[in-house]
PyMOL CGO cylinders between C-alpha atoms (Angstrom):
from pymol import cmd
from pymol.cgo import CYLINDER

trace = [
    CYLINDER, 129.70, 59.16, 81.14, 128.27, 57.25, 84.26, 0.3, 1, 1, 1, 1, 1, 1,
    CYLINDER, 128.27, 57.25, 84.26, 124.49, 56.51, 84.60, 0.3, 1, 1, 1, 1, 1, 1,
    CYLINDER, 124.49, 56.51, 84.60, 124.83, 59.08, 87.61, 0.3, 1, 1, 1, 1, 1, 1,
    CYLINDER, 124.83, 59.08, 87.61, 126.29, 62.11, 85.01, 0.3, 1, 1, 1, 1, 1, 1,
    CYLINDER, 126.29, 62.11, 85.01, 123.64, 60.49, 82.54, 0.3, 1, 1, 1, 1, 1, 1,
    CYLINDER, 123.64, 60.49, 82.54, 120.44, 61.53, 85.09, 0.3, 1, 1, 1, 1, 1, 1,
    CYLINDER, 120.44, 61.53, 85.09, 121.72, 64.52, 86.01, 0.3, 1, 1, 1, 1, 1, 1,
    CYLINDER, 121.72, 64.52, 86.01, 122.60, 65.75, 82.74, 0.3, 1, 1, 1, 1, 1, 1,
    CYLINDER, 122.60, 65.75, 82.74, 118.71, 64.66, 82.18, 0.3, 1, 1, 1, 1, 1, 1,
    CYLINDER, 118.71, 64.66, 82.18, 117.43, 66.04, 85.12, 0.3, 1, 1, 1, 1, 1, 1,
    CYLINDER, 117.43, 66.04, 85.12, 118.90, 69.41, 84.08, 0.3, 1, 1, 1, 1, 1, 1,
    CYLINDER, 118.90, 69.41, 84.08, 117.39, 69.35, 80.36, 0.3, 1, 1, 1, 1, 1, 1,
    CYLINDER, 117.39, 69.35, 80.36, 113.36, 68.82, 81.85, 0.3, 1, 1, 1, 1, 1, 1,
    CYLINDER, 113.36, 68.82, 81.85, 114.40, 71.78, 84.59, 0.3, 1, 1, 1, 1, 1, 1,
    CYLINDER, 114.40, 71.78, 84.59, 115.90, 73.84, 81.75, 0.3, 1, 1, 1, 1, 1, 1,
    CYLINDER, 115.90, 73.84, 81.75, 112.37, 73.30, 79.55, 0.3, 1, 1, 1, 1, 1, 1,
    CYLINDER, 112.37, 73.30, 79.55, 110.54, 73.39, 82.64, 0.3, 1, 1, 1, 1, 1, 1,
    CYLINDER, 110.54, 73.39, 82.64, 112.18, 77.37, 82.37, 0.3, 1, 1, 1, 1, 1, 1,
    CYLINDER, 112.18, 77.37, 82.37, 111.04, 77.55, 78.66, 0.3, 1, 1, 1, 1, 1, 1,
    CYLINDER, 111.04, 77.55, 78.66, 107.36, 76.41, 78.57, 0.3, 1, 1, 1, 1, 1, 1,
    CYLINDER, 107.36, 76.41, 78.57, 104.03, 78.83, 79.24, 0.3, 1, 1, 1, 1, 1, 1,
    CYLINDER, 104.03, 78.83, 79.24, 101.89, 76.48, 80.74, 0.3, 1, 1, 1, 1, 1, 1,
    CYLINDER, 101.89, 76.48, 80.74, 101.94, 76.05, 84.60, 0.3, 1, 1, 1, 1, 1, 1,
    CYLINDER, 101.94, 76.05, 84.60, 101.25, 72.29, 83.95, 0.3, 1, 1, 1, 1, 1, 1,
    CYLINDER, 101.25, 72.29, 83.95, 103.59, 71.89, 81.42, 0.3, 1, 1, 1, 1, 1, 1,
    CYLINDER, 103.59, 71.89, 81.42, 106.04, 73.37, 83.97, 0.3, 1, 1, 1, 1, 1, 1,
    CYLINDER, 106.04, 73.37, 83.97, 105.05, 71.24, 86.54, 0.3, 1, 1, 1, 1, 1, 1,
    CYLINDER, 105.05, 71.24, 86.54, 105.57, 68.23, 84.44, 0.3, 1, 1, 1, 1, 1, 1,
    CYLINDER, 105.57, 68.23, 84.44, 108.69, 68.73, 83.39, 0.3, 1, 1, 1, 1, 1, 1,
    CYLINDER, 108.69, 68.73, 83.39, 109.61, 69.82, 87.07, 0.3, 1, 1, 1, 1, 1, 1,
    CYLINDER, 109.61, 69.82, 87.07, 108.15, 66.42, 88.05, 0.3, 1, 1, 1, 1, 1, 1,
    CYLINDER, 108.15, 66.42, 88.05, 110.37, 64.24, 85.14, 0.3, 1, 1, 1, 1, 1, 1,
    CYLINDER, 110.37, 64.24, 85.14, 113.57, 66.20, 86.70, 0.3, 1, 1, 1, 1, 1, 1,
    CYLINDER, 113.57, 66.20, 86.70, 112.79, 65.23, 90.41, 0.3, 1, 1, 1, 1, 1, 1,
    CYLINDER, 112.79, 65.23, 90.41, 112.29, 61.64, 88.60, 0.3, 1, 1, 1, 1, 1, 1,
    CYLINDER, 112.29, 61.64, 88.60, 116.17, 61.60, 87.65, 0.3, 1, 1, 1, 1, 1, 1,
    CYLINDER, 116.17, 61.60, 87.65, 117.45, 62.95, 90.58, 0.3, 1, 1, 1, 1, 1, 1,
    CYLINDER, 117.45, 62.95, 90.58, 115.53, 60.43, 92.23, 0.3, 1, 1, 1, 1, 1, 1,
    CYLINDER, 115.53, 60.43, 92.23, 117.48, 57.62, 90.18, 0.3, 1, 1, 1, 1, 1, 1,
    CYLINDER, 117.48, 57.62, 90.18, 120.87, 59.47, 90.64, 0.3, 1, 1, 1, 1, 1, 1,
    CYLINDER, 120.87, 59.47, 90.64, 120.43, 59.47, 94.63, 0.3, 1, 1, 1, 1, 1, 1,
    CYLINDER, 120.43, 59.47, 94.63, 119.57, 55.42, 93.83, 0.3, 1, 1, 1, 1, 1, 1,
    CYLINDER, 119.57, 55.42, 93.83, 123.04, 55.63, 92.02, 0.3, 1, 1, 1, 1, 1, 1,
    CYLINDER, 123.04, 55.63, 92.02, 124.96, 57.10, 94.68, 0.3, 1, 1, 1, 1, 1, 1,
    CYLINDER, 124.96, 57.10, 94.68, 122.98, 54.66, 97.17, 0.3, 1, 1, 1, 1, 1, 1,
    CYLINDER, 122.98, 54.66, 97.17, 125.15, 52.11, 94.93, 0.3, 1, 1, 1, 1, 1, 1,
    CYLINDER, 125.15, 52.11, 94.93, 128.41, 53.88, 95.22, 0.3, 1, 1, 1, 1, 1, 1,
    CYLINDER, 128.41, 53.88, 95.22, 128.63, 53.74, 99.05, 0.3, 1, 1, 1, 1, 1, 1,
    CYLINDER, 128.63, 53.74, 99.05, 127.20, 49.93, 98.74, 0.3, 1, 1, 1, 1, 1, 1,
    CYLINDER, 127.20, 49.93, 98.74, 130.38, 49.21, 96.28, 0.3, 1, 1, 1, 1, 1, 1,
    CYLINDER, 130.38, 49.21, 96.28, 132.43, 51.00, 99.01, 0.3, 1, 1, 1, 1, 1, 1,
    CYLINDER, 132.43, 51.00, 99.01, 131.27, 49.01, 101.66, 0.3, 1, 1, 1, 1, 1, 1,
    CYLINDER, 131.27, 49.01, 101.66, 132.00, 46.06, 99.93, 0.3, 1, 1, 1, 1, 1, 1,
    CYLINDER, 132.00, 46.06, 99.93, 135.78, 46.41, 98.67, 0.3, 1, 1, 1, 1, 1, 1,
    CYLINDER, 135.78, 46.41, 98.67, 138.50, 45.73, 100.54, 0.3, 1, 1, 1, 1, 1, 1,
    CYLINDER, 138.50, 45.73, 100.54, 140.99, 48.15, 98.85, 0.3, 1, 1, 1, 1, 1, 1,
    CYLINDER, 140.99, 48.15, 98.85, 141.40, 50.99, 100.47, 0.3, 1, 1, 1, 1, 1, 1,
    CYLINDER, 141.40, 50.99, 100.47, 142.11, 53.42, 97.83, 0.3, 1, 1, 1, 1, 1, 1,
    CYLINDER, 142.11, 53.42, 97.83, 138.60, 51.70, 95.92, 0.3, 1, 1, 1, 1, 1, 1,
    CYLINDER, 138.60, 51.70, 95.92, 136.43, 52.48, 98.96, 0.3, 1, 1, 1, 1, 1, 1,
    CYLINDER, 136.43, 52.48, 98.96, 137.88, 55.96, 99.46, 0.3, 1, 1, 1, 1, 1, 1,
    CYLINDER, 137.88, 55.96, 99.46, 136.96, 57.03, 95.48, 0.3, 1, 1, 1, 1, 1, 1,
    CYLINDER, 136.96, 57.03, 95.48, 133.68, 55.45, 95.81, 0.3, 1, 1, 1, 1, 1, 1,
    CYLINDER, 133.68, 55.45, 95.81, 132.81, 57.34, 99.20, 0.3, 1, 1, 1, 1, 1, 1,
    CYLINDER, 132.81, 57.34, 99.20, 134.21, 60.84, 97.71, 0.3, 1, 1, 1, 1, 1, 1,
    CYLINDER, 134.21, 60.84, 97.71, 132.25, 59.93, 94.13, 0.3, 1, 1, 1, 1, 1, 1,
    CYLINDER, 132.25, 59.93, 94.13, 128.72, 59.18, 95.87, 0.3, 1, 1, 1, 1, 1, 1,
    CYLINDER, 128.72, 59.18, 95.87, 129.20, 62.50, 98.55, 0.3, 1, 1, 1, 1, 1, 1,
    CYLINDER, 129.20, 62.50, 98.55, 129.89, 64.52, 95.39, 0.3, 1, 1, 1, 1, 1, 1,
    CYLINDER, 129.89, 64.52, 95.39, 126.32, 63.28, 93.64, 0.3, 1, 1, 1, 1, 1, 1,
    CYLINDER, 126.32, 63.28, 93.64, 124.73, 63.76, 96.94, 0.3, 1, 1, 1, 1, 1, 1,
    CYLINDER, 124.73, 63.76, 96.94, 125.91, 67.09, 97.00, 0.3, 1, 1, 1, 1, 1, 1,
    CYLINDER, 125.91, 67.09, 97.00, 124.95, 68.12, 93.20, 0.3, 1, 1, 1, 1, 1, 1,
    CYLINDER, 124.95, 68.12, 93.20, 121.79, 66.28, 93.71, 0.3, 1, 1, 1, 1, 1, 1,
    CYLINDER, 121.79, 66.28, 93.71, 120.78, 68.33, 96.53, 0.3, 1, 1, 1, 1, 1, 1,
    CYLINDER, 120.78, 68.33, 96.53, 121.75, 71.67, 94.55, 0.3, 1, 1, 1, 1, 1, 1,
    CYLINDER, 121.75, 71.67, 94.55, 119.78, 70.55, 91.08, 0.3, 1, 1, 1, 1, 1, 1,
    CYLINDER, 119.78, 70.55, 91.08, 117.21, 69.88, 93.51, 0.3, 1, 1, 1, 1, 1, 1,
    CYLINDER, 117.21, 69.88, 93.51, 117.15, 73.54, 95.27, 0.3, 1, 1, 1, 1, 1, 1,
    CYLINDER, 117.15, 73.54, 95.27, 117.48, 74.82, 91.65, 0.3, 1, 1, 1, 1, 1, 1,
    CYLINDER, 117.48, 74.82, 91.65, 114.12, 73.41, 90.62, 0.3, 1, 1, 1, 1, 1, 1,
    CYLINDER, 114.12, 73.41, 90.62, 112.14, 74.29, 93.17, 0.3, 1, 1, 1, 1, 1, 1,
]
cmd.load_cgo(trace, "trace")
């Protein structure tokens, strides 16, 4: 598992209790702690385009670009799913 499929997985649990709790500030907490790990998977996919940048295999940079548009993209969903 990759520290990107590690904060999302964790980002996902607070917006799943976030769903489970009565109290608007408990919700809002656990809200908050997901936006937290998205925030360090978008730093993680920051990475993967940097380690693209700076390979000079070809077939390297190409799996790093694909890997760090596809944590963009699921970022941006868990995102749109907790608000």
């Amino acid at each position: 598992m990759t520290k990107q499929d590690e904060y999302r997985a964790k980002a996902e649990h607070c917006r799943e209790m976030a769903g489970k709790v009565i109290s608007p500030l408990e919700k809002e907490g656990w809200l908050q702690q997901a936006t937290n790990w998205l925030t360090l998977s978008a730093l993680s996919d920051r990475e993967c385009r940097m380690k693209a940048a700076e390979t000079n295999d070809p077939t390297h940079k190409k799996q790093m670009e694909v890997m760090a548009e596809l944590w963009e993209t699921l970022a941006s969903r868990l995102s749109k799913a907790i608000r």
